[in-house]
C-alpha positions in Angstrom: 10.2 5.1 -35.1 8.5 2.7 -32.3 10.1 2.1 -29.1 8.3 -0.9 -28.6 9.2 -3.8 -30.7 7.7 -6.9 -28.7 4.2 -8.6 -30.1 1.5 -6.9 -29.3 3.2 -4.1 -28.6 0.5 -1.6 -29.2 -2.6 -3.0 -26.6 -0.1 -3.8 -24.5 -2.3 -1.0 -22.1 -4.0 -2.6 -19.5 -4.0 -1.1 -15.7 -1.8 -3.1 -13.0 -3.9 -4.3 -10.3 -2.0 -3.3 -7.7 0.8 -0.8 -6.1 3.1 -4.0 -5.6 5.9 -2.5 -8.2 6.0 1.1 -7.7 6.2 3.2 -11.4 5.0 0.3 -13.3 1.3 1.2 -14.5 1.2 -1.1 -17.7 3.1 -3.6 -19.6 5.0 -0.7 -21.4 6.3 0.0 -17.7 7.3 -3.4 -16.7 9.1 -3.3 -20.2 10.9 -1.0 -19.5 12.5 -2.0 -16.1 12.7 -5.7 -17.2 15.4 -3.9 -20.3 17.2 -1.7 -17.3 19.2 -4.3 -16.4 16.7 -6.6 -14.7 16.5 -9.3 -17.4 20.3 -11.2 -17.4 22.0 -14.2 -18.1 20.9 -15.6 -14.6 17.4 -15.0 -15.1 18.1 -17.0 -19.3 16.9 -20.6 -19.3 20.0 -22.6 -18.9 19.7 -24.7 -22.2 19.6 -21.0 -23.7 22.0 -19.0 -21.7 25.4 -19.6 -23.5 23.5 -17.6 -26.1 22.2 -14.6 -24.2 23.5 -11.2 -24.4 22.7 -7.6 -23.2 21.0 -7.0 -27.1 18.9 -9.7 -26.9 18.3 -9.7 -23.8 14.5 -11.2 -23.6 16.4 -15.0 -25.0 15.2 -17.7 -22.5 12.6 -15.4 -20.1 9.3 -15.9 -21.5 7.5 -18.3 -19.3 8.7 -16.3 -16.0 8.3 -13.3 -17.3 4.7 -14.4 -18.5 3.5 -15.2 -15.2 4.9 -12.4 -13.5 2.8 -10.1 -16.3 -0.2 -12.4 -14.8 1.1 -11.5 -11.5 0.7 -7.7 -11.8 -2.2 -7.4 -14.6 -4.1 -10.7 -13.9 -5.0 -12.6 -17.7 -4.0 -15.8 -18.9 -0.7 -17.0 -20.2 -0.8 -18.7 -23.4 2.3 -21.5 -25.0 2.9 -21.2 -28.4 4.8 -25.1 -29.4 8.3 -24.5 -30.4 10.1 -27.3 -32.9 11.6 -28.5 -29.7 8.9 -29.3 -28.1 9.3 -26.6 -25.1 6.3 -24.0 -25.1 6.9 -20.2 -25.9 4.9 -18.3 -23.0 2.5 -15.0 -23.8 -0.1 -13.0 -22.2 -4.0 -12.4 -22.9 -5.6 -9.6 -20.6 -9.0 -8.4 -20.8 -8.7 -9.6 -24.6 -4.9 -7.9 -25.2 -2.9 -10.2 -26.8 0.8 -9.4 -25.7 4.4 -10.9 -25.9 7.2 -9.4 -23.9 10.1 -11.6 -25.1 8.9 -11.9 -28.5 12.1 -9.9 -29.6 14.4 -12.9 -29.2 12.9 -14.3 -32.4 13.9 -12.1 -34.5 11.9 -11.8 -37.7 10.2 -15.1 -37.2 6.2 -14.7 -37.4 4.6 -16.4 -34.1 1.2 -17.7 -34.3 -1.0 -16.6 -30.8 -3.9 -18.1 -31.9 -5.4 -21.4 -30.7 -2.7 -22.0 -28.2 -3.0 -24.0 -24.8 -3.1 -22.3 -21.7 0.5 -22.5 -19.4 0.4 -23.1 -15.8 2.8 -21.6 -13.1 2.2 -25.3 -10.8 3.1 -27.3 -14.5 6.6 -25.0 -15.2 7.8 -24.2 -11.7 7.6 -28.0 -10.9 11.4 -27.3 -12.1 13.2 -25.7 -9.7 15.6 -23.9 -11.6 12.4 -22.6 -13.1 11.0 -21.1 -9.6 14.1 -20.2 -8.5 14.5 -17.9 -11.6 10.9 -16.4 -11.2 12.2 -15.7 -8.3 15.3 -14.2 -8.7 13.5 -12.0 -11.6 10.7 -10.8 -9.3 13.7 -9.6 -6.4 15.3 -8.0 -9.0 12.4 -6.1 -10.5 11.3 -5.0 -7.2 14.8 -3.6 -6.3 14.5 -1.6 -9.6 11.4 -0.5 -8.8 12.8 0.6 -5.6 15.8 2.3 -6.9 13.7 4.2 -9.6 11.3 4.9 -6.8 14.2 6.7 -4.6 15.8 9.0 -7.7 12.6 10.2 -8.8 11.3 10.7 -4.9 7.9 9.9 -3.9 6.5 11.3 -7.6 6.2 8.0 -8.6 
């Protein structure tokens, strides 16, 4: 059985560009420390976080998440229209098409095809927005920290 159950899942392979977030190579990487704890009902949109829990925990992160992907790998991110008008945020890198929330769909079938590109100046112009970027980028890089110190400098 796959580990990996986000869109995209499978390109999802591209180098970081930097050594910014120690131990985190590719999107599987980030992935990973995002589930250990990073992603949490603070880091939720607010309209969404009533709803949030530990199982689904990628509810209400996509557009920060997104451009912190973009942050590390460098791409585009990508809005897919929801029914309520808001814009569900993904990632194209070097031609990868990949989704890092998509799991708080469920079995809905997204469409990330002909989609507008998303701007970081056009969603943190709310400030709970930037403020939540925020808070999710502190938090990765004290993972990335903590990992870093238990596996010593193998990393």
């Amino acid at each position: 059985m796959d580990k990996y159950h986000f869109y995209g899942w499978e390109q999802a392979d591209v180098p970081a560009q930097g050594m910014d977030y120690k131990g985190i190579h590719t999107p599987l990487d980030l992935y990973d420390r995002l589930s250990a704890g990073v992603w949490c009902a603070d880091t939720c949109a607010p309209r969404l976080r009533a709803r949030w829990t530990a199982e689904n925990r990628t509810l209400g992160q996509c557009s920060i998440t997104a451009f912190l992907v973009q942050d590390i790998f460098g791409g585009k991110v990508y809005g897919i229209r929801r029914p309520d008008g808001n814009y569900h945020c993904y990632n194209v890198v070097d031609g990868h098409i990949f989704d890092l929330t998509s799991e708080q769909f469920g079995d809905e079938v997204l469409s990330y095809q002909d989609n507008p590109e998303q701007f970081r100046e056009v969603h943190f112009a709310k400030g709970e927005k930037r403020q939540r970027y925020a808070l999710l980028k502190r938090r990765l890089l004290a993972q990335c920290a903590l990992e870093s110190q238990n596996l010593g400098a193998c990393v």
